[in-house]
Residue frames as a rotation matrix with the C-alpha (Angstrom) as fourth column:
UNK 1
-0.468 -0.708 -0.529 -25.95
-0.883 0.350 0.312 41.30
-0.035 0.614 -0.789 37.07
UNK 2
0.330 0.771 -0.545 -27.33
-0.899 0.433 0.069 38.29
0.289 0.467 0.836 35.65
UNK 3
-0.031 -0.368 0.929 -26.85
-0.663 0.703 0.256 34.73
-0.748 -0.608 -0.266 37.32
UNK 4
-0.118 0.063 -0.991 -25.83
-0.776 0.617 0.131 31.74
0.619 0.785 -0.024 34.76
UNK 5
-0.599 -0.013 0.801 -26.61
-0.700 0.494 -0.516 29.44
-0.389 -0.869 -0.305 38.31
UNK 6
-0.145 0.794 0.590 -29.09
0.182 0.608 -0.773 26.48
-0.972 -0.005 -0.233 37.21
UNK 7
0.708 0.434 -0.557 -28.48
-0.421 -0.373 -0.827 27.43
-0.566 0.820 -0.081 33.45
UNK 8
0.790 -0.464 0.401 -26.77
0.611 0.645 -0.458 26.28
-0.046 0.607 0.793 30.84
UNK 9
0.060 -0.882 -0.467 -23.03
0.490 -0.382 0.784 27.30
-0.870 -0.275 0.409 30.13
UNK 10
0.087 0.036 -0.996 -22.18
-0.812 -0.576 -0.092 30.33
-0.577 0.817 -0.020 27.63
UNK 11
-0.731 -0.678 0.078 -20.38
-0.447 0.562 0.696 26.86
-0.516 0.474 -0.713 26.16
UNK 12
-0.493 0.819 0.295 -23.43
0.549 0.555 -0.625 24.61
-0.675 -0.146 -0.723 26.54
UNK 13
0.274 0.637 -0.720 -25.39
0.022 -0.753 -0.658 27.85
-0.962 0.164 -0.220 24.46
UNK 14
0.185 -0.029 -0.982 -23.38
-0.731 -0.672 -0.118 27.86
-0.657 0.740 -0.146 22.02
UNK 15
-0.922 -0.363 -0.133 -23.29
-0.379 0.784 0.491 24.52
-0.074 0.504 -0.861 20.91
UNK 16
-0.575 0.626 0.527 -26.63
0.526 0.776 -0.348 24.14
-0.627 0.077 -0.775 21.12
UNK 17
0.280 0.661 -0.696 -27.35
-0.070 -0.709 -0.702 27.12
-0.957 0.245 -0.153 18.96
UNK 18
-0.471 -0.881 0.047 -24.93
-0.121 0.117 0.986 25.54
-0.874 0.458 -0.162 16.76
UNK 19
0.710 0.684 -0.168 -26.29
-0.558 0.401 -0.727 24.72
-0.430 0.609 0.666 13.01
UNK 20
0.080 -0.381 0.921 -25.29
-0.311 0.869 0.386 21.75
-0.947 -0.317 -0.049 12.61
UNK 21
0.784 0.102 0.612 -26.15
0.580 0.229 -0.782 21.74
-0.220 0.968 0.121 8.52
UNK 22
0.844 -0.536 0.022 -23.48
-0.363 -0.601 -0.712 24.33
0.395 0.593 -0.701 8.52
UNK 23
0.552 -0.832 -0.056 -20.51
0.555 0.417 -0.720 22.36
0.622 0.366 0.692 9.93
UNK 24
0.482 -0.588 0.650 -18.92
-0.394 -0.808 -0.438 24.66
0.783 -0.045 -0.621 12.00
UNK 25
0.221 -0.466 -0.857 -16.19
0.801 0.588 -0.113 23.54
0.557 -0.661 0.503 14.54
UNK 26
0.897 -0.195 0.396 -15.40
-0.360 -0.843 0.400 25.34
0.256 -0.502 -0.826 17.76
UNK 27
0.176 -0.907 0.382 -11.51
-0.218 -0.414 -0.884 26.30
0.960 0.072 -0.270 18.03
UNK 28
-0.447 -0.367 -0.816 -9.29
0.880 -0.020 -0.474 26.89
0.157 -0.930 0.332 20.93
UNK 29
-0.949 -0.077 0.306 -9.63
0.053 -0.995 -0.084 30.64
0.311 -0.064 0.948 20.30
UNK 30
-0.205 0.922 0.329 -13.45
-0.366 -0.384 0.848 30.50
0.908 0.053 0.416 19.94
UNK 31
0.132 0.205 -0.970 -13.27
0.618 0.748 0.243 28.08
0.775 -0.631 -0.028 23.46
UNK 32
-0.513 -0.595 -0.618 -11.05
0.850 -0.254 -0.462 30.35
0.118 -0.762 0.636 25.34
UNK 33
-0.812 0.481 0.331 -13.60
-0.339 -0.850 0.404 33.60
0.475 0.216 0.853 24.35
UNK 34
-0.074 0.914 -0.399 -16.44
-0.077 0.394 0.916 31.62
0.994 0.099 0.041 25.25
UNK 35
0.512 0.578 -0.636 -14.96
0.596 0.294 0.747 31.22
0.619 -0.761 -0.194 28.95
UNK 36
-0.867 -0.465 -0.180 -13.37
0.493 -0.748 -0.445 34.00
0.072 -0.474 0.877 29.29
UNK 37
-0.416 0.809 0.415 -17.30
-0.356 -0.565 0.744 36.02
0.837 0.162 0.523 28.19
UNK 38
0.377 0.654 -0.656 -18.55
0.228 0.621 0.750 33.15
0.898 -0.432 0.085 30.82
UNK 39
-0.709 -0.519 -0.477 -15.74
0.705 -0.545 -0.454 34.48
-0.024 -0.658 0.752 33.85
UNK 40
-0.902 -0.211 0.376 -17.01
0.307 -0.927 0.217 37.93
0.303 0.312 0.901 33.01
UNK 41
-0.349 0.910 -0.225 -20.67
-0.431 0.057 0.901 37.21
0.832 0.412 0.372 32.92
UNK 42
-0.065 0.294 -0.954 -21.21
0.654 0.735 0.182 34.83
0.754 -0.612 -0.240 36.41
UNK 43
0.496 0.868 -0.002 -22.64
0.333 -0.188 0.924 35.67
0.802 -0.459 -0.383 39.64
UNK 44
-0.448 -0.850 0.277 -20.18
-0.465 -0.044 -0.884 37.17
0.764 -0.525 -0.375 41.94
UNK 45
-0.011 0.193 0.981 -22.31
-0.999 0.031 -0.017 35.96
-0.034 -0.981 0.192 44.90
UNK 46
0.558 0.047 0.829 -22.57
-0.238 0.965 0.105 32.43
-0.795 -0.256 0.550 43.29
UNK 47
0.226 -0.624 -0.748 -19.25
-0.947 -0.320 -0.020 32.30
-0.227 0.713 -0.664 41.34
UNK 48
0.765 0.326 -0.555 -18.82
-0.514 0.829 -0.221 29.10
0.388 0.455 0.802 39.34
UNK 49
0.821 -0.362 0.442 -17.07
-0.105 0.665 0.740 25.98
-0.562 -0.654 0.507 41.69
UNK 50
-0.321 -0.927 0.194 -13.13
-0.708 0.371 0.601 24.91
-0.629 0.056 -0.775 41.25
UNK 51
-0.095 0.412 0.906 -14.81
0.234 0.894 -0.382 21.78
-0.968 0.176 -0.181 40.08
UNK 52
0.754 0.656 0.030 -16.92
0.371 -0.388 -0.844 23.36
-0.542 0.647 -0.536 37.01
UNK 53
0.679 -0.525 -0.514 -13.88
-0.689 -0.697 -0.199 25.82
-0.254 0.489 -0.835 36.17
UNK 54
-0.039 -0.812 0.583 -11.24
-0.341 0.559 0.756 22.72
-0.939 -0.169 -0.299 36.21
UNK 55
0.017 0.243 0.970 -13.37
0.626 0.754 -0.200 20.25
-0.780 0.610 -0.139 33.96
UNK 56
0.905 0.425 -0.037 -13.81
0.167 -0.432 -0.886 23.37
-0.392 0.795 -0.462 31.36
UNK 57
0.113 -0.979 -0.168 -9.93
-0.933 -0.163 0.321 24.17
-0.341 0.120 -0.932 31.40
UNK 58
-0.150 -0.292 0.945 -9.84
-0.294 0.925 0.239 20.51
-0.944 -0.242 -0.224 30.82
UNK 59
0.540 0.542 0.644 -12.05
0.604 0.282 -0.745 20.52
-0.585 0.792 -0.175 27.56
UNK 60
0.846 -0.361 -0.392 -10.12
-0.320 -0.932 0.168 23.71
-0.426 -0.017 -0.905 26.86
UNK 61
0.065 -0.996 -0.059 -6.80
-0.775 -0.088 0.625 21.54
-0.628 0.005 -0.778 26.53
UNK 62
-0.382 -0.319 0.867 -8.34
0.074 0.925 0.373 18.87
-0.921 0.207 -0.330 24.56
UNK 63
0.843 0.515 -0.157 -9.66
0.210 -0.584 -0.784 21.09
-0.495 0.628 -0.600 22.37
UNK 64
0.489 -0.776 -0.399 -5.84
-0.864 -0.494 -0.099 22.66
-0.120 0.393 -0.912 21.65
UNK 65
-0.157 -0.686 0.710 -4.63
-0.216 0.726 0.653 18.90
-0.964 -0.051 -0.263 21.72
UNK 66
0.412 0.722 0.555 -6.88
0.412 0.396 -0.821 17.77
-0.813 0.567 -0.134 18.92
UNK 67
0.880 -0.176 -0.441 -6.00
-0.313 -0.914 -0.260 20.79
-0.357 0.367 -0.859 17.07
UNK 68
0.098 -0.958 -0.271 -2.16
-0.957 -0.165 0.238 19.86
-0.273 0.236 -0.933 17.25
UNK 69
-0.425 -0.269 0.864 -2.63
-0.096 0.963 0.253 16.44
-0.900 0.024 -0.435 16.82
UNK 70
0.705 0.700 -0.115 -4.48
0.168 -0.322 -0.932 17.35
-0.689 0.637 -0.345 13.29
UNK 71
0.715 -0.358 -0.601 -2.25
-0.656 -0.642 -0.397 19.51
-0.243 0.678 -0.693 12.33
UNK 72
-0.339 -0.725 0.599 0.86
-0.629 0.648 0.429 16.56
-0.700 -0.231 -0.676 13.07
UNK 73
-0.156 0.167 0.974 -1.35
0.381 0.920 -0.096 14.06
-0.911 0.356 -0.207 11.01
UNK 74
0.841 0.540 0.029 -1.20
0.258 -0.353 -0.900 16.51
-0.475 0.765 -0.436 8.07
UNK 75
0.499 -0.696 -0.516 1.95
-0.867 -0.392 -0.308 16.77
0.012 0.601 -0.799 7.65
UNK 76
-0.275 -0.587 0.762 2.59
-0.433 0.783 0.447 13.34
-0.858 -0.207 -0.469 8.32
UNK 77
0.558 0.578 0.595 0.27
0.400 0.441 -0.803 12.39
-0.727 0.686 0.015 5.20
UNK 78
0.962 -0.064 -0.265 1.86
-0.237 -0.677 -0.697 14.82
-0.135 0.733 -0.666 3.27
UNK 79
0.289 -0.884 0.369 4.91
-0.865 -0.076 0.495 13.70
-0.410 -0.462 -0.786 4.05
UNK 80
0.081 0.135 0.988 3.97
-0.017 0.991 -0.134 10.11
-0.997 -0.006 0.082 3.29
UNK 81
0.859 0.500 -0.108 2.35
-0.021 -0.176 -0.984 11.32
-0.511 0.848 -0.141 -0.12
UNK 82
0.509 -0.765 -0.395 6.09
-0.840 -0.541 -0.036 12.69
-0.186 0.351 -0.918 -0.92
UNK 83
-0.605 -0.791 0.088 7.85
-0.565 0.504 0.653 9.64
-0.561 0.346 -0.752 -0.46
UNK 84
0.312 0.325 0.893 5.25
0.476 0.760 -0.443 7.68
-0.822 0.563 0.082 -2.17
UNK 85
0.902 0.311 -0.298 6.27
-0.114 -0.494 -0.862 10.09
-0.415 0.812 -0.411 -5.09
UNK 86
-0.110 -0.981 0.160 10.02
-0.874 0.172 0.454 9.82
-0.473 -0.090 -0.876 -4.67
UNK 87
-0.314 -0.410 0.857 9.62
-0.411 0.872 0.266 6.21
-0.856 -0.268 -0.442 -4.55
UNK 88
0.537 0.769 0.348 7.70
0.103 0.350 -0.931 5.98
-0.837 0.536 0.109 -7.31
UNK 89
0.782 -0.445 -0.436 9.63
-0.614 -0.430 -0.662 8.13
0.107 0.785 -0.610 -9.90
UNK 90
-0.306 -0.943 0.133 12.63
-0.903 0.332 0.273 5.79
-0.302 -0.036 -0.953 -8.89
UNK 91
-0.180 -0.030 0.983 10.83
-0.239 0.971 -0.014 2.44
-0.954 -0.237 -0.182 -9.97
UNK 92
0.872 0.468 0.144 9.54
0.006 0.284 -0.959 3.37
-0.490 0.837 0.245 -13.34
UNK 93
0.677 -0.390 -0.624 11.54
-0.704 -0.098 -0.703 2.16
0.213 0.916 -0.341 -16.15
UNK 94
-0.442 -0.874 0.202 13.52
-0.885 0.387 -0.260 -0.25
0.149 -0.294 -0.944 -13.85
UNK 95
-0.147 0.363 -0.920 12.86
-0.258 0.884 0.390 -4.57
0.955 0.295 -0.036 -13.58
UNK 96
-0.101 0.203 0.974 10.89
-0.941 0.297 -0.160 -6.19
-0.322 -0.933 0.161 -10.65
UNK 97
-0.932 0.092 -0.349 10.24
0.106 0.994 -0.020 -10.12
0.345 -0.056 -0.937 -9.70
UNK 98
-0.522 0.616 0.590 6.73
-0.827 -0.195 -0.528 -11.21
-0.210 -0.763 0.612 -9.26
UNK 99
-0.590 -0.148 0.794 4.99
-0.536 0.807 -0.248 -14.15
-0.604 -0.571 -0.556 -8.80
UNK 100
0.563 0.561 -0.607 2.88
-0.773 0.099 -0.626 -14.60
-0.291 0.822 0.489 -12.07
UNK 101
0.207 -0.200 0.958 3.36
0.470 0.879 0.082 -17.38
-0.858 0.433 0.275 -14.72
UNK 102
0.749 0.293 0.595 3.41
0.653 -0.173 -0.737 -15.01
-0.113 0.940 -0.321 -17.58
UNK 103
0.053 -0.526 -0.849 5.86
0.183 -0.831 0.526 -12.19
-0.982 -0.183 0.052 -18.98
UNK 104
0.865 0.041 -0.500 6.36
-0.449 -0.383 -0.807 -10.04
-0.225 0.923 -0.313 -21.53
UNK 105
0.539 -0.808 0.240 9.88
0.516 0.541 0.664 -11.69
-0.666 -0.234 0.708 -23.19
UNK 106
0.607 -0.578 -0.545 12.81
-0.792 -0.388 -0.471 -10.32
0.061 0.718 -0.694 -25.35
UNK 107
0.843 -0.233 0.485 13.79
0.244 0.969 0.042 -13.50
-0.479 0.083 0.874 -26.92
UNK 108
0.644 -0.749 0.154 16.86
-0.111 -0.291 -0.950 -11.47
0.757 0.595 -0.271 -28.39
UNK 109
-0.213 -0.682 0.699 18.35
-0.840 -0.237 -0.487 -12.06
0.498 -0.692 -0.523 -24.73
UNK 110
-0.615 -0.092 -0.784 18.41
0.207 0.940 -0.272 -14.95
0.761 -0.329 -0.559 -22.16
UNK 111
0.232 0.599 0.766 15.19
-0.784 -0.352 0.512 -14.45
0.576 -0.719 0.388 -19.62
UNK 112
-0.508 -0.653 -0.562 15.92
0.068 0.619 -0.782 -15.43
0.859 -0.436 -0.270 -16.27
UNK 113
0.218 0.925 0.310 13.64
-0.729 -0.056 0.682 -16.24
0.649 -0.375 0.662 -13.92
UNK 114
-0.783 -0.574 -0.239 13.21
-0.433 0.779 -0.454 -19.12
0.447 -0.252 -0.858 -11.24
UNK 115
0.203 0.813 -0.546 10.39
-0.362 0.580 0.729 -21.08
0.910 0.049 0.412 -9.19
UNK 116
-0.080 -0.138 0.987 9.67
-0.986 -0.136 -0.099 -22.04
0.147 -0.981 -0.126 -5.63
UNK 117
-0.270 -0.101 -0.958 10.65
-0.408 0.913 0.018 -25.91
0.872 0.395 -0.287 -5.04
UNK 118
0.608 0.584 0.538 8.64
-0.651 -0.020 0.758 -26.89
0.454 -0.811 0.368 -1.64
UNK 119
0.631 -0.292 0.719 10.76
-0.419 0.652 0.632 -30.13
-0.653 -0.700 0.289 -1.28
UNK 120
-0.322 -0.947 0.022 13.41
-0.459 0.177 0.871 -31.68
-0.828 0.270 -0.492 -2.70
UNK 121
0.596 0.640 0.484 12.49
-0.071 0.643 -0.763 -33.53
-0.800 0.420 0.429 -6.32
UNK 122
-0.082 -0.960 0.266 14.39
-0.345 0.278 0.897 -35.31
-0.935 -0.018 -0.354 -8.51
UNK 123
-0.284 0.446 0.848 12.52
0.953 0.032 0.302 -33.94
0.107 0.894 -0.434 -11.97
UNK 124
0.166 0.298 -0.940 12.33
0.330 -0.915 -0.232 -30.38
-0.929 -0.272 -0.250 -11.98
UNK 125
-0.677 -0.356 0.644 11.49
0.726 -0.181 0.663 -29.14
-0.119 0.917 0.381 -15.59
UNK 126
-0.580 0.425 -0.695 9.38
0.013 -0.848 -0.529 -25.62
-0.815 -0.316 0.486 -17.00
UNK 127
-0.153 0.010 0.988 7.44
0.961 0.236 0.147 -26.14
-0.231 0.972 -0.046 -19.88
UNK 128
-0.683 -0.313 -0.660 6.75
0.327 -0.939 0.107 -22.85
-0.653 -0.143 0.744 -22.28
UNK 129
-0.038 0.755 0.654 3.96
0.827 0.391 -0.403 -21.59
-0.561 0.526 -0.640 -24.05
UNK 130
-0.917 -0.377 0.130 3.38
0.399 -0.875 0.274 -18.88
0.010 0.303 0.953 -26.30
UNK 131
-0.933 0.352 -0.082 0.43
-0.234 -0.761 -0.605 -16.53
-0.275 -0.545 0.792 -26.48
UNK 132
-0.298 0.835 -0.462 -1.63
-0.833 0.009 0.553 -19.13
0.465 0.550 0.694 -28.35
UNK 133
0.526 -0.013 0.850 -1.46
-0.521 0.785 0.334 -21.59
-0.672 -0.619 0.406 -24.97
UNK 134
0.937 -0.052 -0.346 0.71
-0.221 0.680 -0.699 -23.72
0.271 0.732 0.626 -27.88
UNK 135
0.815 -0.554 -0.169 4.09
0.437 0.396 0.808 -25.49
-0.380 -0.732 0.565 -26.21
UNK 136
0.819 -0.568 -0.081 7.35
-0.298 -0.301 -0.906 -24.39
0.490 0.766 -0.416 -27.67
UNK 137
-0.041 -0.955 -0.294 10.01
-0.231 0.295 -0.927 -25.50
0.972 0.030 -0.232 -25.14
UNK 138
0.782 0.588 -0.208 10.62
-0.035 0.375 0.926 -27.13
0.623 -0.717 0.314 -22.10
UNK 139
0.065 -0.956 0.288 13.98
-0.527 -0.277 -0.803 -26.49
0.847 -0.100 -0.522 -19.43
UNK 140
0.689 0.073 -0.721 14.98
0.051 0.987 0.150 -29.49
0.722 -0.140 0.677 -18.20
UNK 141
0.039 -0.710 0.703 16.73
-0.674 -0.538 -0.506 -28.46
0.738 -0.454 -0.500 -14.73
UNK 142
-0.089 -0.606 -0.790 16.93
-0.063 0.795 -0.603 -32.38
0.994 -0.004 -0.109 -13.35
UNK 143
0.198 0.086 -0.976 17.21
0.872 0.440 0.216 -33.14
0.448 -0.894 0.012 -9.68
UNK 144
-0.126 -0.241 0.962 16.63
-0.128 -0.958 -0.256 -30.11
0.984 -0.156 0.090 -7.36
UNK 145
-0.840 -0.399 -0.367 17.04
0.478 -0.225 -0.849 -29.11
0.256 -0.889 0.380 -3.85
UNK 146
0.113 0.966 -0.232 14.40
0.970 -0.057 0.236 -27.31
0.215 -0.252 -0.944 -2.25
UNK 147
-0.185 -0.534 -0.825 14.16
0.330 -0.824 0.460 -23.74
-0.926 -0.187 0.329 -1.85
UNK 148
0.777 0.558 -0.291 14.30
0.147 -0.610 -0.778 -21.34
-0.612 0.562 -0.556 -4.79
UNK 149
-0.505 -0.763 0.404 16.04
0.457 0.162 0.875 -22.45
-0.732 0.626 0.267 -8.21
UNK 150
-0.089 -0.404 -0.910 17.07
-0.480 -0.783 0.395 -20.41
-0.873 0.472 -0.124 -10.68
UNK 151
-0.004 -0.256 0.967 16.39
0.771 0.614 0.166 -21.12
-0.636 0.746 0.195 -14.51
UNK 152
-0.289 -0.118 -0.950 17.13
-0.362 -0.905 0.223 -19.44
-0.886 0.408 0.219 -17.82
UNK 153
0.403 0.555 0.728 15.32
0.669 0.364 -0.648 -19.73
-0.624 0.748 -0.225 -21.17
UNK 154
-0.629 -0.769 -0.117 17.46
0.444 -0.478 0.758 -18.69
-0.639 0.424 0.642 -24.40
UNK 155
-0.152 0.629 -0.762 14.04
-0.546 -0.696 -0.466 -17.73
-0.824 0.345 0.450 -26.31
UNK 156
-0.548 -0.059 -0.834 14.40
-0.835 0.103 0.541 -20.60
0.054 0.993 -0.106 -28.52
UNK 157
0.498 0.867 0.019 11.85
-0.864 0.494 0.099 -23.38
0.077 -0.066 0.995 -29.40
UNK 158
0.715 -0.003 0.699 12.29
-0.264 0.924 0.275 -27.05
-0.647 -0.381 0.660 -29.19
UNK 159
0.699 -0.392 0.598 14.47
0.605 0.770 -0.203 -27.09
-0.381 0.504 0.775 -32.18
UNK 160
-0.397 -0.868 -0.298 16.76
0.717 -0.496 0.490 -24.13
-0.574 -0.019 0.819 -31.86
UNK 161
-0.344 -0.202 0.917 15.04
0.781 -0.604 0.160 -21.89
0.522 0.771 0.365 -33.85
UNK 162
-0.658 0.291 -0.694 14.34
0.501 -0.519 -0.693 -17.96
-0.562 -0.804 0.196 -32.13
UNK 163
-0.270 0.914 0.303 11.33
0.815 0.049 0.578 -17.17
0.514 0.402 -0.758 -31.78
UNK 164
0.032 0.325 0.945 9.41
0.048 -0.945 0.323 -13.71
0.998 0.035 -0.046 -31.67
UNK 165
-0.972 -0.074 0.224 9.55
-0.139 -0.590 -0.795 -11.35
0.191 -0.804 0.563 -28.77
UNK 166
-0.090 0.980 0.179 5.73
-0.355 -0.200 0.913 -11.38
0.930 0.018 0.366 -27.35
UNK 167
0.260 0.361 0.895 3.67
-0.964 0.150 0.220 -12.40
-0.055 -0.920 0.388 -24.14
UNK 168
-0.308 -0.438 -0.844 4.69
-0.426 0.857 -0.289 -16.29
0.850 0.271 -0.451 -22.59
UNK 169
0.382 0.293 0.877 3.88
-0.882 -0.168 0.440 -18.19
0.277 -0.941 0.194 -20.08
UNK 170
-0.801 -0.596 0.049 6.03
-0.447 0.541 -0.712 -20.67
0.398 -0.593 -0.700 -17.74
UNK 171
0.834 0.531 0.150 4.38
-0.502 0.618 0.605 -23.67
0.229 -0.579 0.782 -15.97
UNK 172
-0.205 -0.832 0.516 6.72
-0.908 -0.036 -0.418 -25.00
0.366 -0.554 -0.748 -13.54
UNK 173
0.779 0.605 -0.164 6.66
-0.499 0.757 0.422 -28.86
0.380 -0.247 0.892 -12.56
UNK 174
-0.396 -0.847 0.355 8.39
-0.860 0.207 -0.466 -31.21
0.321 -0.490 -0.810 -10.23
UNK 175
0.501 0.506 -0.702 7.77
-0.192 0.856 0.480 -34.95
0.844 -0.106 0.526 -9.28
UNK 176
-0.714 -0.358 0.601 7.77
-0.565 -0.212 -0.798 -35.62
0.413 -0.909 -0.051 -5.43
UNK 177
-0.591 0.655 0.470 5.57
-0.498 0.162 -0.852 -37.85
-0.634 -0.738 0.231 -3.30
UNK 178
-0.260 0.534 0.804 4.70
0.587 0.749 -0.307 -40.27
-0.767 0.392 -0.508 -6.53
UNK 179
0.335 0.895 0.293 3.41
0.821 -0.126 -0.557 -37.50
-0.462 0.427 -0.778 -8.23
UNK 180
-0.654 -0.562 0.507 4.31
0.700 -0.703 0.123 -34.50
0.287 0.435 0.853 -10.68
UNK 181
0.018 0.860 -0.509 3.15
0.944 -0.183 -0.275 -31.29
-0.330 -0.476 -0.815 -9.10
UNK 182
0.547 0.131 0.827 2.64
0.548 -0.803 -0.236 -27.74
0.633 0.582 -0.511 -10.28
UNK 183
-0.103 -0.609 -0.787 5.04
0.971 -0.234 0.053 -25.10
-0.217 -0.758 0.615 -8.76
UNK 184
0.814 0.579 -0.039 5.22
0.537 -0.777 -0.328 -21.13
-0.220 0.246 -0.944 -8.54
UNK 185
0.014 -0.845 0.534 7.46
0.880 -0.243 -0.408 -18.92
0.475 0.475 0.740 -11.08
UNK 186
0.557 0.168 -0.813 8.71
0.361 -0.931 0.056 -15.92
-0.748 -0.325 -0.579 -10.17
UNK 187
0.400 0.446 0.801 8.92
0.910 -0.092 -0.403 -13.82
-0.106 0.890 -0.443 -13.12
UNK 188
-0.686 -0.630 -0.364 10.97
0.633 -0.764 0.129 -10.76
-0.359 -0.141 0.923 -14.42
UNK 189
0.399 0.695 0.599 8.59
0.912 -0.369 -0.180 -7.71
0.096 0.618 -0.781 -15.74
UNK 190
-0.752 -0.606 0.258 9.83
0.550 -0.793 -0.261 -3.94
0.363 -0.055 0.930 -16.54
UNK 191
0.126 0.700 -0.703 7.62
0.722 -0.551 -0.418 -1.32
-0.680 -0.455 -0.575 -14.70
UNK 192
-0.364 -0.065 0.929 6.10
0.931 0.014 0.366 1.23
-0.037 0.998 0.055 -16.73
UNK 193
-0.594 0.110 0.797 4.57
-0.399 -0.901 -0.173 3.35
0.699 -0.420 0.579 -14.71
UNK 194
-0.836 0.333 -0.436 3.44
0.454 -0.025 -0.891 3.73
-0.308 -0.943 -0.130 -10.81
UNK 195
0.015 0.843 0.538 -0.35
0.337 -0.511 0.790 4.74
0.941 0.170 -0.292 -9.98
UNK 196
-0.676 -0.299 0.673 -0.37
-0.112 -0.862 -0.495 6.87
0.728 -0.410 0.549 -7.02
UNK 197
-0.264 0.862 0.433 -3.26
-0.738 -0.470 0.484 6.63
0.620 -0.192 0.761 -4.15
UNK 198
0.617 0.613 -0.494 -5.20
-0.208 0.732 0.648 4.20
0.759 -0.297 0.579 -2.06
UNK 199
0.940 -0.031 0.340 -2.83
-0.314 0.313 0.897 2.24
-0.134 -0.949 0.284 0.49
UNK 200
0.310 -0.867 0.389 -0.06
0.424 0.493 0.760 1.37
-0.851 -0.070 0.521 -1.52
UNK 201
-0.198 -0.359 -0.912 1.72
-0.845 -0.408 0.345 1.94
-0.496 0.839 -0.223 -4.89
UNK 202
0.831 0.418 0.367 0.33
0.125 0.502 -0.856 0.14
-0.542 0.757 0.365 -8.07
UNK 203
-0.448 -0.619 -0.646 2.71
-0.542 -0.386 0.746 -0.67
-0.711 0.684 -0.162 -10.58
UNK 204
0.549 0.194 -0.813 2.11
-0.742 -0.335 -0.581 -0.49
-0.385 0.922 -0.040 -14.15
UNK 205
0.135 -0.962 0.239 3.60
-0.349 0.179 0.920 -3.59
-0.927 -0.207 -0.312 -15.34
UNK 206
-0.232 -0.032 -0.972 4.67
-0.970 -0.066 0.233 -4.38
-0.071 0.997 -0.016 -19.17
UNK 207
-0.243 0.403 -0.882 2.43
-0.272 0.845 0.461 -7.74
0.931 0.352 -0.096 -20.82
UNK 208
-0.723 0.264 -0.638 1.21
0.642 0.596 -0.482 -7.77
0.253 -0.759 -0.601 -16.96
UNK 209
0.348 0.849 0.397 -1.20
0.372 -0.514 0.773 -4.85
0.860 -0.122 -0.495 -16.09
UNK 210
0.383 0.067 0.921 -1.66
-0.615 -0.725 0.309 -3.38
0.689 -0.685 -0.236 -12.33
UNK 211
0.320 -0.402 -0.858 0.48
0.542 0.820 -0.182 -5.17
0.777 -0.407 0.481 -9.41
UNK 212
0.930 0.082 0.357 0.25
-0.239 -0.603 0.761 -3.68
0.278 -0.794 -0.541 -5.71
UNK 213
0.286 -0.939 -0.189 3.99
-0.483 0.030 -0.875 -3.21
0.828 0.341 -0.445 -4.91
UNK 214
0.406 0.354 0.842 3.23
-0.833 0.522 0.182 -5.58
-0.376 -0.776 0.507 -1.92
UNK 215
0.982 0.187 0.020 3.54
-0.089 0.556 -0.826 -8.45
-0.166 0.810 0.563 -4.66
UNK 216
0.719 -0.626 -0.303 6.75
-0.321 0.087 -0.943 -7.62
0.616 0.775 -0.138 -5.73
UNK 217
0.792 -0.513 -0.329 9.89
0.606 0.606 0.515 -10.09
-0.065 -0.607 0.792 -4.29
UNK 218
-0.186 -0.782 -0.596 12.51
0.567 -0.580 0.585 -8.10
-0.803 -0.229 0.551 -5.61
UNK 219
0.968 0.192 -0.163 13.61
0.079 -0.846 -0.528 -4.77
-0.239 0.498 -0.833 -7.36
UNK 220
0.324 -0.863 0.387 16.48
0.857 0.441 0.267 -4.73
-0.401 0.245 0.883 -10.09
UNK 221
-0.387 -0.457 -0.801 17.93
0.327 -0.880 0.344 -2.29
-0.862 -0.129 0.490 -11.72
């Protein structure tokens, strides 16, 4: 009978006979054959140390850990994948807040919207533009509080008259510390459709484009 003493292990053999251009992974099953062929196959007069047999049982179990711990991150992903789908199909068609200056508008309603006021200021006003950067109205909302205030724009220009649905954009200002300072709007926008993939969900947002759903403050109905 042949001695595997001072040789490599059946294990040791067969990973190194491996071809490596072909990818191939070794199993539990193909582990547990390998030292069961390697039992079968040693020297009865010099039979392989406690030591030797331990550390392979050892590789043995981290071999079958791996394995389950694979399989556990595959159905967690998959899992993940689902609710990102769920969650998706529930946002399209419904209104988020995000932080932008612009929005699509339906001046046939009252857009409501509001703006982040660092410190108290006693001139808070929004001017409006339309989609040719040209002013059209301004909402005089007067001594504010700090904190996050609420305004509403009826869609009409400086002299009452309503004007077309289309893209706008909001510039928030406030005078504080001597000085009039820009502020940030937060904006209503309808979601149009979700993009799927990557680390997050992407919405799809109308007269805004793509907006990681990170971004968004709040979800309406």
């Amino acid at each position: 009978m042949s001695s595997v003493s001072g040789v490599s292990s059946a294990l040791d053999q067969y990973q190194i006979k491996q071809d490596v251009s072909e990818k191939k992974e070794l199993g539990k099953n193909e582990f547990l054959k390998l030292l069961v062929t390697q039992l079968n196959n040693q020297n009865p007069l010099e039979p392989q140390s406690n030591g030797e047999f331990i550390a392979q049982l050892a590789q043995f179990s981290t071999v079958e850990g791996v394995e389950k711990l694979n399989s556990s991150m595959s159905s967690l992903l998959s899992g993940y994948q689902s609710s990102q789908a769920l969650q998706a199909s529930s946002l399209v068609g419904r209104k988020v807040i995000v932080p932008t200056d612009r929005a699509l508008v339906d001046t046939s309603q009252s857009f409501k919207a509001s703006l982040e006021l660092p410190t108290s200021s006693s001139n808070v006003y929004v001017n409006v533009y339309d989609k040719s950067g040209a002013a059209v109205s301004r909402i005089n909302l007067g001594e504010q509080q700090a904190g996050n205030v609420s305004f509403i724009w009826d869609g009409k220009d400086a002299s009452g008259n309503l004007l077309p649905p289309g893209n706008y954009r909001f510039e928030a200002q406030a005078s504080y510390n001597g000085e009039s300072k820009g502020l940030y709007t937060m904006l209503p926008a309808n979601v149009d459709s979700v993009t799927l993939g990557g680390s997050e969900l992407t919405l799809n947002l109308a007269g805004l484009g793509s907006v990681p759903l990170s971004q968004v403050q709040v979800i309406g109905q």
